[in-house]
Backbone bond lengths (Angstrom), bond angles and torsions (degrees), N, CA, C in turn:
res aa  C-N    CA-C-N  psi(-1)  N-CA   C-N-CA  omega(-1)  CA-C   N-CA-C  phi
1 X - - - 1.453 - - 1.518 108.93 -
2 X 1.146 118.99 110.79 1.615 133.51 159.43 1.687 95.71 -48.92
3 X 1.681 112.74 88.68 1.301 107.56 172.22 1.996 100.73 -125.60
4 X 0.822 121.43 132.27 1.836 130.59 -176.13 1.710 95.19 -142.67
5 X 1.502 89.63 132.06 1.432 122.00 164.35 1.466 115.50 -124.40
6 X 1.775 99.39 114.02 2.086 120.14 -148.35 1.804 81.68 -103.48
7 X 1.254 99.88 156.40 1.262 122.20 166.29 1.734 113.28 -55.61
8 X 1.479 130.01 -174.39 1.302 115.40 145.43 1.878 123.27 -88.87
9 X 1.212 86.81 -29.84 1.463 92.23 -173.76 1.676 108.64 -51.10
10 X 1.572 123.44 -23.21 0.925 98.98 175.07 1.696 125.77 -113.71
11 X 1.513 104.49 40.23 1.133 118.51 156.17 1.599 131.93 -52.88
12 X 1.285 118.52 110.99 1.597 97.13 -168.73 2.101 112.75 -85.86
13 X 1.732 99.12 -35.58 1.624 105.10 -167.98 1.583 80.84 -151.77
14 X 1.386 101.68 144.54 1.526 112.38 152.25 1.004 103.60 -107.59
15 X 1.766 122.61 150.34 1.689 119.88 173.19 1.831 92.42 -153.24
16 X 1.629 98.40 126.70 1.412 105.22 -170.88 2.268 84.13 -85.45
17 X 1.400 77.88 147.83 1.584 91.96 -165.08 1.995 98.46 -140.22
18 X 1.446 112.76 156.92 1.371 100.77 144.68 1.608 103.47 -120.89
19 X 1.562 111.67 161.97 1.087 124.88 175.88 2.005 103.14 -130.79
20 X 1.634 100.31 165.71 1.360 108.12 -171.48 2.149 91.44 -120.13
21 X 1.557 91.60 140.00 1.498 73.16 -150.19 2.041 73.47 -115.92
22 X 1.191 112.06 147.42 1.722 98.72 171.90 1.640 105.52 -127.52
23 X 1.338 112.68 125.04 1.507 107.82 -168.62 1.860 119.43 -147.85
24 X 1.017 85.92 144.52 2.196 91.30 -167.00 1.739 76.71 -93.84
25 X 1.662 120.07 127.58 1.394 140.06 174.54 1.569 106.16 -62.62
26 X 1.367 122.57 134.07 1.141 116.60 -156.50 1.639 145.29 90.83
27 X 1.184 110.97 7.76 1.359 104.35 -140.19 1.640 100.74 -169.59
28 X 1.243 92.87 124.72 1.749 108.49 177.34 1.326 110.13 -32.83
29 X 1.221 142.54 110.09 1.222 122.91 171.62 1.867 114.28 -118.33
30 X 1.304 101.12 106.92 1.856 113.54 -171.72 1.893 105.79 -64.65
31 X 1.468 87.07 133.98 1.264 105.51 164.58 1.679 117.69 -118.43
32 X 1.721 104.63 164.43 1.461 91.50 176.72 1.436 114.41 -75.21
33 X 1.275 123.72 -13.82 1.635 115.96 -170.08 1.387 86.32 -150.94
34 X 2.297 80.76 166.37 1.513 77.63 -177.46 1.567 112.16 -99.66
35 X 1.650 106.56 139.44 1.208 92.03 160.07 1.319 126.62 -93.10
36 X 1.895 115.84 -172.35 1.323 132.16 -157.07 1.256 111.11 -158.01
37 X 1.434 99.29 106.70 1.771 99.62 167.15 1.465 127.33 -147.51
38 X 0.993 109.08 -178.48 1.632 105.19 -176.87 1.641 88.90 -129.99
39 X 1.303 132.67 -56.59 1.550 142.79 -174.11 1.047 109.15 -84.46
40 X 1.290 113.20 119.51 1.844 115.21 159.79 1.416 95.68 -129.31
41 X 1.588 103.67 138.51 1.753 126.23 161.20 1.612 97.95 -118.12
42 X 1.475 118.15 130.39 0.936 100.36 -166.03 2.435 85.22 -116.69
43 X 1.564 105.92 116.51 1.205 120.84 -169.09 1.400 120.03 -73.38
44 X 1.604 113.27 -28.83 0.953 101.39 -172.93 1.916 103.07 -167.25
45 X 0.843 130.63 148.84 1.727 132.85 176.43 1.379 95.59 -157.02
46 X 1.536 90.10 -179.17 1.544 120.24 -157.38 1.348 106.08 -168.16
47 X 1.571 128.67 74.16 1.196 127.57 170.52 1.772 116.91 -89.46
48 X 1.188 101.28 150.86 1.663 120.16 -176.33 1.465 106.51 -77.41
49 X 1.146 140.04 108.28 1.230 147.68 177.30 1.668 106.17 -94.83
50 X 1.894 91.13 62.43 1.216 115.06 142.75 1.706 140.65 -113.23
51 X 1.314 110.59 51.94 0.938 119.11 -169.22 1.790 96.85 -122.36
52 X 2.156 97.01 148.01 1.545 79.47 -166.32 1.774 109.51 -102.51
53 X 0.870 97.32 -172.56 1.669 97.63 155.61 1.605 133.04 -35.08
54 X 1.720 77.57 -86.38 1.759 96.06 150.52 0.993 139.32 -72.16
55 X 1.200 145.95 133.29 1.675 125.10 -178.24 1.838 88.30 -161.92
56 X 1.942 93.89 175.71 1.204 93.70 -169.92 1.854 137.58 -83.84
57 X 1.635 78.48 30.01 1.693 96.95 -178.27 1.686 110.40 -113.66
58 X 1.585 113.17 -3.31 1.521 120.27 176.69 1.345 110.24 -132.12
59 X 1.073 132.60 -29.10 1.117 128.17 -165.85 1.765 123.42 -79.56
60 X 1.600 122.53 40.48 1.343 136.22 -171.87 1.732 101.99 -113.30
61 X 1.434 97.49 109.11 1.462 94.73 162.84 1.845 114.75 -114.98
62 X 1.267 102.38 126.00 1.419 100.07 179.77 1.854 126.69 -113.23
63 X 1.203 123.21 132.35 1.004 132.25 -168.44 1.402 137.34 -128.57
64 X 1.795 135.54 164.56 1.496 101.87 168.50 1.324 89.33 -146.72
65 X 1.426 95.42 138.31 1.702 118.81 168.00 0.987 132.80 -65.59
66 X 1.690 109.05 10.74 1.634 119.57 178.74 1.633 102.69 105.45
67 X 1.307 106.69 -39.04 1.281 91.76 -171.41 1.477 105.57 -114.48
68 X 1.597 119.06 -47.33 1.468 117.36 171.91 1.125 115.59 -110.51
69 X 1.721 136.89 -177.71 1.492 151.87 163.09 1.386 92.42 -97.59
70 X 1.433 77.28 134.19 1.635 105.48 -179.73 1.724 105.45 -115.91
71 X 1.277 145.59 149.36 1.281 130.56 139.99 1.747 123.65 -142.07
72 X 1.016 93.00 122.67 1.814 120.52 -177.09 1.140 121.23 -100.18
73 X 1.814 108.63 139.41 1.369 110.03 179.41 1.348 128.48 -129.04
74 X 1.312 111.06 133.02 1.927 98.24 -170.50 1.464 96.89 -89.00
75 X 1.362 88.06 146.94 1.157 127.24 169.65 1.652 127.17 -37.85
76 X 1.461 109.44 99.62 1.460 122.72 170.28 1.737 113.54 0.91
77 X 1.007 113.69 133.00 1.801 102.63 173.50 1.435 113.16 133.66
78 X 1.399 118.98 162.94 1.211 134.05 149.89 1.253 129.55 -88.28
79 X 1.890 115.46 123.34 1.346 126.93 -163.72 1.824 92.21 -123.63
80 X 1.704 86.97 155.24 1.098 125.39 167.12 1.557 115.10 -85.27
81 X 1.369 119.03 173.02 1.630 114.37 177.43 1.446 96.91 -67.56
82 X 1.081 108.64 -63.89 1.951 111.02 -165.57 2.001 111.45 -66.49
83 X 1.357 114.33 -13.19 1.375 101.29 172.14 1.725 95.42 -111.18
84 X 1.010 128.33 19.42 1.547 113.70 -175.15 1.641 78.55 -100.47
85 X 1.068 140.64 -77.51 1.654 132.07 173.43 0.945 108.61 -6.08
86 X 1.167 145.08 -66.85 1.667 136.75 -134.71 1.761 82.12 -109.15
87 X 1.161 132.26 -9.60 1.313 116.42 -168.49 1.787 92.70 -102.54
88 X 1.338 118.73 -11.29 1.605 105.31 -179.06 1.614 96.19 -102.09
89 X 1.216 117.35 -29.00 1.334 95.91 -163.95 1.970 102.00 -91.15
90 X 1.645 115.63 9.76 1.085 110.97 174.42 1.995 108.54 -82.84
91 X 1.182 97.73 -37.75 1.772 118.82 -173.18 1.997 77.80 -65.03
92 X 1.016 149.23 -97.49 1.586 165.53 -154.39 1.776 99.05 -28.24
93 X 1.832 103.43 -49.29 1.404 96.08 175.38 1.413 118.13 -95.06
94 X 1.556 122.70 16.23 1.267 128.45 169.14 1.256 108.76 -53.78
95 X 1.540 136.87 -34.49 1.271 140.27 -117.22 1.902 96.47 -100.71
96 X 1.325 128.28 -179.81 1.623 120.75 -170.03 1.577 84.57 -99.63
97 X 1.206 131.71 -20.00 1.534 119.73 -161.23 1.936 101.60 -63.11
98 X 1.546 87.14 134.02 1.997 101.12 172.42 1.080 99.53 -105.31
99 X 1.659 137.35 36.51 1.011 146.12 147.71 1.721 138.44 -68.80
100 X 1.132 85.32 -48.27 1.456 109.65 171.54 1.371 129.65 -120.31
101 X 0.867 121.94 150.70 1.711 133.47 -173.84 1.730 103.36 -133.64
102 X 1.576 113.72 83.31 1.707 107.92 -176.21 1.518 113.80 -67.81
103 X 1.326 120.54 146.18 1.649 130.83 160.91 1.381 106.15 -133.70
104 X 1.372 101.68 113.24 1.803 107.54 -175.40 1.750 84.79 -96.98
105 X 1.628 101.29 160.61 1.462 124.09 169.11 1.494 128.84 -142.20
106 X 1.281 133.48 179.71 1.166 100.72 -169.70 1.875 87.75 -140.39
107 X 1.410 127.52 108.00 1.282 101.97 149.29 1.526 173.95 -36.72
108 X 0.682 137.22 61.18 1.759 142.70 -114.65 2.009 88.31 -99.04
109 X 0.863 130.62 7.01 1.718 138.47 145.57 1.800 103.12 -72.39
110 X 1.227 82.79 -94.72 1.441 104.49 -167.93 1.653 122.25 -54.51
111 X 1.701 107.57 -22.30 1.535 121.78 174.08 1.616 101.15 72.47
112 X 1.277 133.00 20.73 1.503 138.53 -167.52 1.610 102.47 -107.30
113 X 1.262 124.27 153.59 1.802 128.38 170.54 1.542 93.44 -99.27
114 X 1.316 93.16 158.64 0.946 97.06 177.40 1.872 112.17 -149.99
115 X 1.584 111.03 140.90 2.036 91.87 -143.74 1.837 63.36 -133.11
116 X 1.621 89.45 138.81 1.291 108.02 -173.50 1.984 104.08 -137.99
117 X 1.369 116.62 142.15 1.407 106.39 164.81 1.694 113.07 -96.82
118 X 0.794 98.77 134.10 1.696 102.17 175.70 1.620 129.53 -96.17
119 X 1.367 103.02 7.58 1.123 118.57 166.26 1.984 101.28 -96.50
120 X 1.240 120.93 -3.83 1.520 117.82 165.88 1.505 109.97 61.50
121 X 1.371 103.79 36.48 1.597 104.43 163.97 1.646 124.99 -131.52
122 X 0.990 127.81 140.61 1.682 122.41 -165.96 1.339 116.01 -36.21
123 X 1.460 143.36 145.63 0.811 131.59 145.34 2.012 104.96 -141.25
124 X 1.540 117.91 172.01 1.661 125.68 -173.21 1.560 82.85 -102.94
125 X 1.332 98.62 139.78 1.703 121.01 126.58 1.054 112.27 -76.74
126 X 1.452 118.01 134.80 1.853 117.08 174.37 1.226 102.65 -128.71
127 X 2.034 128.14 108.79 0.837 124.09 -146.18 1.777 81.82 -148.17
128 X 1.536 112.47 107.40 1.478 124.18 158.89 1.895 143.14 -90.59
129 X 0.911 98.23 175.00 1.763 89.02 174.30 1.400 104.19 -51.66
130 X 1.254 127.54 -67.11 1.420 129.54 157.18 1.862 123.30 -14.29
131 X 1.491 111.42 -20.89 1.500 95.18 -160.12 1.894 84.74 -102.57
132 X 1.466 99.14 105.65 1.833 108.48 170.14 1.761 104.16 -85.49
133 X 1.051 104.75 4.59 2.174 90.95 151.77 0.902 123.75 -99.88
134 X 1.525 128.18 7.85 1.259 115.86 157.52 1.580 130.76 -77.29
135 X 1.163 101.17 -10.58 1.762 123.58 150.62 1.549 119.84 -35.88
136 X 1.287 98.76 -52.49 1.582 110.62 -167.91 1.595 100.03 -110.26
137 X 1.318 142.01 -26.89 1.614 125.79 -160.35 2.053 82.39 -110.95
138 X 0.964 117.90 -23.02 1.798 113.51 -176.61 1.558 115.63 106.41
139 X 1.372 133.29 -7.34 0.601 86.94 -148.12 1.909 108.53 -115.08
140 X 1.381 138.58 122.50 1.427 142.39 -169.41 1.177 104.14 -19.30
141 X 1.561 120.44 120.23 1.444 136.51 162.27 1.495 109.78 -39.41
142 X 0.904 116.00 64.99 1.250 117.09 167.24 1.967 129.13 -165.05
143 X 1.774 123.94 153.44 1.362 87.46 -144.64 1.696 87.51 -91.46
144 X 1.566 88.95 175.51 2.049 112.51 -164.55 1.861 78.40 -108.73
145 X 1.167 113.06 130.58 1.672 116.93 152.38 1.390 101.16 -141.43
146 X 1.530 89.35 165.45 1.817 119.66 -171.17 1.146 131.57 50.68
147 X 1.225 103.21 40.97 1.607 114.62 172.95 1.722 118.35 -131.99
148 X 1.285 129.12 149.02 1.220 128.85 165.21 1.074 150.81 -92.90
149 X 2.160 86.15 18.74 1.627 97.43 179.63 1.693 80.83 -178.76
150 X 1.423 113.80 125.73 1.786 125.05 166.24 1.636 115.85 -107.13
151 X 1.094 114.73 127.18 1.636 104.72 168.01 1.817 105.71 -91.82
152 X 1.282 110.62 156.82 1.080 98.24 -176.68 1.665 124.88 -99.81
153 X 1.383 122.04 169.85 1.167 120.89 -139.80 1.843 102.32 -78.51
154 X 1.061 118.45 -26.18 1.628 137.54 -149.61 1.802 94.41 -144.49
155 X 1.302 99.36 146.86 1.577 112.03 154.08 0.832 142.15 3.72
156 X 1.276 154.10 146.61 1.690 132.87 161.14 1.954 79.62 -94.81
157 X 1.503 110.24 157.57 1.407 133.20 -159.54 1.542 134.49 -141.18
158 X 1.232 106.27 61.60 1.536 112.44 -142.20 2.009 87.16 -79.30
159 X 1.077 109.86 -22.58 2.125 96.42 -163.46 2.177 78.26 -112.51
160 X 1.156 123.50 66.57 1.651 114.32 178.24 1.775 109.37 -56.29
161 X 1.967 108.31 -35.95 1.348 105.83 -168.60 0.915 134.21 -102.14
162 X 1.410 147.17 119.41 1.597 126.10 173.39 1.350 134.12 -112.77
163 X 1.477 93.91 21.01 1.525 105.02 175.47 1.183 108.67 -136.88
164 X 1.559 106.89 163.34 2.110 103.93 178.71 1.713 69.21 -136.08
165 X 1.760 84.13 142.91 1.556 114.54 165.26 1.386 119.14 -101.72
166 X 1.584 123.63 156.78 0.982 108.98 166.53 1.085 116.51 -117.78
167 X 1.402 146.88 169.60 1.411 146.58 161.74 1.473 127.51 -131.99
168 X 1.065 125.13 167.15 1.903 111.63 159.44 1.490 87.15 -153.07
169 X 1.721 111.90 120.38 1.140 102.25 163.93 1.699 129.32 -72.45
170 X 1.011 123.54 139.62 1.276 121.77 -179.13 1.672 91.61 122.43
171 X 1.119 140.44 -64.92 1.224 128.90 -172.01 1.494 130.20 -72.84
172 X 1.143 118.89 107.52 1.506 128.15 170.61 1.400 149.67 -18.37
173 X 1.229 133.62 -11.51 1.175 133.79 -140.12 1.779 120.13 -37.72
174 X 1.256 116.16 127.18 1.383 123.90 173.99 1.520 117.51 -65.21
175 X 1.611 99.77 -39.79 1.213 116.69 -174.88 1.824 113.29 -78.63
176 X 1.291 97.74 143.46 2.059 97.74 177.02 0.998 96.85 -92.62
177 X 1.326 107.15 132.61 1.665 109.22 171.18 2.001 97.43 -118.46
178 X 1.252 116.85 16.74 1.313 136.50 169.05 1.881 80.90 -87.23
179 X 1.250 139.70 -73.00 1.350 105.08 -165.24 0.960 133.61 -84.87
180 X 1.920 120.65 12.81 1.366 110.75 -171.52 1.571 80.94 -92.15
181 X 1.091 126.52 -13.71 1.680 117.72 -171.10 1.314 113.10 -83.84
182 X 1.464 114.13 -24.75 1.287 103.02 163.94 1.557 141.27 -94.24
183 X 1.897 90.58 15.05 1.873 101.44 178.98 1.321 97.83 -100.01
184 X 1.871 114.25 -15.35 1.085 105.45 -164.17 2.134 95.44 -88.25
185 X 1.541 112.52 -41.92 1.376 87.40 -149.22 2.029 88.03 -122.67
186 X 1.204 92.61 -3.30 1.924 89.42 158.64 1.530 74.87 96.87
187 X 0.868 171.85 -117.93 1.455 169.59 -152.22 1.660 128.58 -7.31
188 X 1.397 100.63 100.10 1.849 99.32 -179.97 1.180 114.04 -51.94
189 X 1.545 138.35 -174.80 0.841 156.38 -140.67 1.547 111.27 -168.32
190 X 1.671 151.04 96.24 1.157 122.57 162.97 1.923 124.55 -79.44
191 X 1.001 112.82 1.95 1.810 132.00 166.65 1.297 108.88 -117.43
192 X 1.264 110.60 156.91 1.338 147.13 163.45 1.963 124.90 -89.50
193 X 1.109 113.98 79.92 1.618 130.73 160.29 1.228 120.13 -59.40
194 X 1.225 114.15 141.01 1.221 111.68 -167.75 2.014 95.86 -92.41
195 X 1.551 103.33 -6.76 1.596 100.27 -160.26 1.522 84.46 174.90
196 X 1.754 93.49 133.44 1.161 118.17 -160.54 1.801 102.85 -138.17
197 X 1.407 105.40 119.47 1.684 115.67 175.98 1.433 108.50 -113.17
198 X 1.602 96.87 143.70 1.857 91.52 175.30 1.655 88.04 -105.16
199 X 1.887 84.44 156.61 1.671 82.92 168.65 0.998 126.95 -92.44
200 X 1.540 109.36 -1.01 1.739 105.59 -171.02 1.682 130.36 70.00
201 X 1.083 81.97 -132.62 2.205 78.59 175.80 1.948 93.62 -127.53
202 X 1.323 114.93 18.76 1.658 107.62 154.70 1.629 114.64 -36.83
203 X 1.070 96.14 147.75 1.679 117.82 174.79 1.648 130.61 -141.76
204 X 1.128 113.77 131.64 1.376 122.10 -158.55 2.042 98.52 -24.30
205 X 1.156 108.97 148.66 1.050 123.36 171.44 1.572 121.20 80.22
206 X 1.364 118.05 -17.25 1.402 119.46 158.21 1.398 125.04 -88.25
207 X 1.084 121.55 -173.69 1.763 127.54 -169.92 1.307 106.70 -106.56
208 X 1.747 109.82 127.38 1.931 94.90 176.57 1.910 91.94 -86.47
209 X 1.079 113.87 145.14 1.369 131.80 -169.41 1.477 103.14 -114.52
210 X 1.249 138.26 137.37 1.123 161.50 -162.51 1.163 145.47 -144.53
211 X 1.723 121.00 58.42 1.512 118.27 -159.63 1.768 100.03 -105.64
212 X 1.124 119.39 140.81 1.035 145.53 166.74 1.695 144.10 -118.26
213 X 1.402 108.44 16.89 1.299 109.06 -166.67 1.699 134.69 -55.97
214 X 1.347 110.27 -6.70 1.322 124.67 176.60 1.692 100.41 -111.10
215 X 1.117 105.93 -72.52 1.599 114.01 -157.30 1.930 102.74 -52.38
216 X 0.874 128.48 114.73 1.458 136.90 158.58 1.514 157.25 -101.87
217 X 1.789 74.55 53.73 1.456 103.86 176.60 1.484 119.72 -72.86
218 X 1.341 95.70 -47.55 1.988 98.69 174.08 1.571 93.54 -74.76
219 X 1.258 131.56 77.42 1.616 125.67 160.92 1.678 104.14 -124.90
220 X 1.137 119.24 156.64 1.540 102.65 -175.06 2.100 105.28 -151.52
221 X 0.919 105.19 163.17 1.901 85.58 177.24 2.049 83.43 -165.99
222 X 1.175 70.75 140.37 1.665 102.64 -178.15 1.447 115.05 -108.52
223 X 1.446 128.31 152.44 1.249 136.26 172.29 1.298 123.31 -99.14
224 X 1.443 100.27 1.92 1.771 110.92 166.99 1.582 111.01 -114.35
225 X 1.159 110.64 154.33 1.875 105.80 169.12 1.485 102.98 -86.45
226 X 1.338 96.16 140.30 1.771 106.65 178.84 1.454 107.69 -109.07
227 X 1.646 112.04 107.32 1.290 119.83 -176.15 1.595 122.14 -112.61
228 X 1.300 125.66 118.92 1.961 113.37 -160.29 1.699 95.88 -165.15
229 X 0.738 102.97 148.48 1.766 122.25 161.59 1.452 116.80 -117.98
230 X 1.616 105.08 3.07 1.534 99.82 166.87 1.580 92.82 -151.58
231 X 1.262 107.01 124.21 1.324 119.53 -178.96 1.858 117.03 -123.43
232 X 1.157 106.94 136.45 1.135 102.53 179.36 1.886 132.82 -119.41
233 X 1.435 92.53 96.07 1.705 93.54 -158.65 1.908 99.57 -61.47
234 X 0.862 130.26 172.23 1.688 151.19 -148.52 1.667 99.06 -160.32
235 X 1.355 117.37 102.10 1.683 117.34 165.48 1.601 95.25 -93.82
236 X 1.162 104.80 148.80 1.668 126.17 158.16 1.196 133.09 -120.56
237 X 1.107 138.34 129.07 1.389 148.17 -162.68 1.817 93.89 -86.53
238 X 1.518 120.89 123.24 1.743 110.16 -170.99 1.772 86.24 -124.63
239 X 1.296 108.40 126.99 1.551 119.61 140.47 1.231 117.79 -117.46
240 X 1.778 101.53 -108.63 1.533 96.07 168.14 1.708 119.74 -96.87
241 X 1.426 98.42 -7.75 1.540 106.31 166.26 2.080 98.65 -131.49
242 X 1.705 107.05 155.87 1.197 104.05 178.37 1.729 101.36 -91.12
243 X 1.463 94.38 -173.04 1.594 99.71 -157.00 2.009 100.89 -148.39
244 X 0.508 126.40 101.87 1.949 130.37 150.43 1.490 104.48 -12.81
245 X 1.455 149.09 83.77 1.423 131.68 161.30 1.328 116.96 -54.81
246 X 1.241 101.64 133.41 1.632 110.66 166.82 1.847 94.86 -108.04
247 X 1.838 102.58 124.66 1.289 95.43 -168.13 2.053 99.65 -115.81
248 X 1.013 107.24 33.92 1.801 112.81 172.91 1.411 107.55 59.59
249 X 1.770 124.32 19.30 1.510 119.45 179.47 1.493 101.40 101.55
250 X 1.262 142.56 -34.17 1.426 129.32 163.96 1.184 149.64 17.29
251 X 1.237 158.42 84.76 1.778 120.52 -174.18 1.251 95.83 -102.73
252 X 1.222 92.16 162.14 1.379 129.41 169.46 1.247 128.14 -94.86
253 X 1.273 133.72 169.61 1.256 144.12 -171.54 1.765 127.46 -143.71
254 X 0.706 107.38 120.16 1.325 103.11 171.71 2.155 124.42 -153.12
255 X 1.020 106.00 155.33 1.337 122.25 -172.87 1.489 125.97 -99.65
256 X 1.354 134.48 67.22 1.312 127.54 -142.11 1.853 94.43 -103.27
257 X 1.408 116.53 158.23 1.679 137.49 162.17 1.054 98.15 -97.94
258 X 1.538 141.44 124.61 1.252 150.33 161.93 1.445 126.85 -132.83
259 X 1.012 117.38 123.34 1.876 113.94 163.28 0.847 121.30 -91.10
260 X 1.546 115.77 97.31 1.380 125.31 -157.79 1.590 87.60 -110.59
261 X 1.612 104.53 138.87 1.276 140.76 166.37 1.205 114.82 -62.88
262 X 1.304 139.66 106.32 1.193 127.73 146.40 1.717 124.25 -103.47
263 X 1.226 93.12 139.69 1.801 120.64 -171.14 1.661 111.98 -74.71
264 X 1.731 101.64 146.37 1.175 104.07 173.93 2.022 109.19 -82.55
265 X 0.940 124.88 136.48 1.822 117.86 -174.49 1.649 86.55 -68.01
């Protein structure tokens, strides 16, 4: 990343401007010039609510058959209660171990999964800070041993997120936008966003839409100048932990207010 932090002295004009910024999450995104700012309000976006359930930042389940670690992954996508079963316990018996034979189930009392071996011999769940499906299947980051069948601790969790974060690494914000989010919707925050969208009741394949022209909560101001011609915005998936979107190639959109700095050469 072409990222430079300029003195002031060689500021030539500030001019508060908006710009339309279009960007795939993750990912270098080139501009013709560089910009410069210290303030971003970000007015307005339009993200693709193509991102799935599963994807390749949650979907790792790891395990041991008594004798080795195994780790399996279901399959990319959005599941239902009755195909998310057959889709975890297909990834579980992917594995080479002739140890186990998995049968996942689903409680319909309690709303809990429940992952059983049917060959009736011990095996661990090994479940870390790292493991973001326990968000969605329930069950506490942490590992289960000596048993031949665990129910899980929490819910099964098919809608875990309702917010997308934004970020840009390299830029600072002074401002918390962890507390305007939590006067606004009662919900902590362990990161700092520079800009925060709810999704509402969106559903795969529509756009979460985002206008803001009064309210100035997504506003942010930094104590460094942020200078780049390739910037790379970062969406996050926020429940009770945030998440990396993988959005299938997508762009995005957004509408930012900025006082962008321009330099003397």
């Amino acid at each position: 990343m072409s990222l430079v932090y300029l003195p002031e002295k060689r500021i030539r004009k500030l001019c508060q401007e908006r710009m339309i910024f279009s960007f795939k999450s993750n990912e270098e995104n080139n501009y013709e010039r560089f910009i410069s700012f210290r303030h971003l309000k970000i007015v307005q976006a339009v993200i693709p609510f193509s991102f799935y359930l599963f994807n390749s930042f949650n979907n790792a389940i790891t395990f041991n058959d008594g004798l080795l670690d195994y780790t399996v992954n279901i399959t990319a996508g959005n599941y239902t209660i009755t195909n998310i079963l057959t889709a975890i316990q297909t990834a579980l018996n992917s594995s080479a171990s002739i140890l186990v034979n998995f049968v996942v189930t689903y409680d319909f009392v309690t709303g809990k999964l429940v992952i059983t071996n049917s060959l009736a011999t011990n095996f661990d769940l090994k479940f870390t800070n790292e493991s973001f499906i326990c968000d969605i299947i329930g069950f506490n980051r942490e590992i289960k041993t000596g048993a031949i069948s665990y129910t899980a601790d929490n819910i099964l969790n098919l809608q875990p997120y309702n917010f997308i974060g934004l970020k840009i690494p390299g830029f600072e914000p002074n401002t918390l936008q962890s507390f305007n989010f939590y006067s606004l919707y009662g919900q902590s925050l362990s990161e700092n966003f520079i800009a925060i969208f709810p999704i509402n009741n969106n559903v795969f394949g529509t756009n979460i839409i985002y206008n803001d022209e009064d309210n100035y909560v997504n506003e942010v101001y930094s104590d460094k100048i942020y200078r780049s011609k390739k910037i790379n915005f970062q969406l996050y998936l926020i429940g009770s932990n945030s998440l990396l979107i993988s959005q299938n190639g997508c762009t995005n959109s957004i509408l930012c207010e900025i006082d962008e700095k321009r330099f003397k050469k």
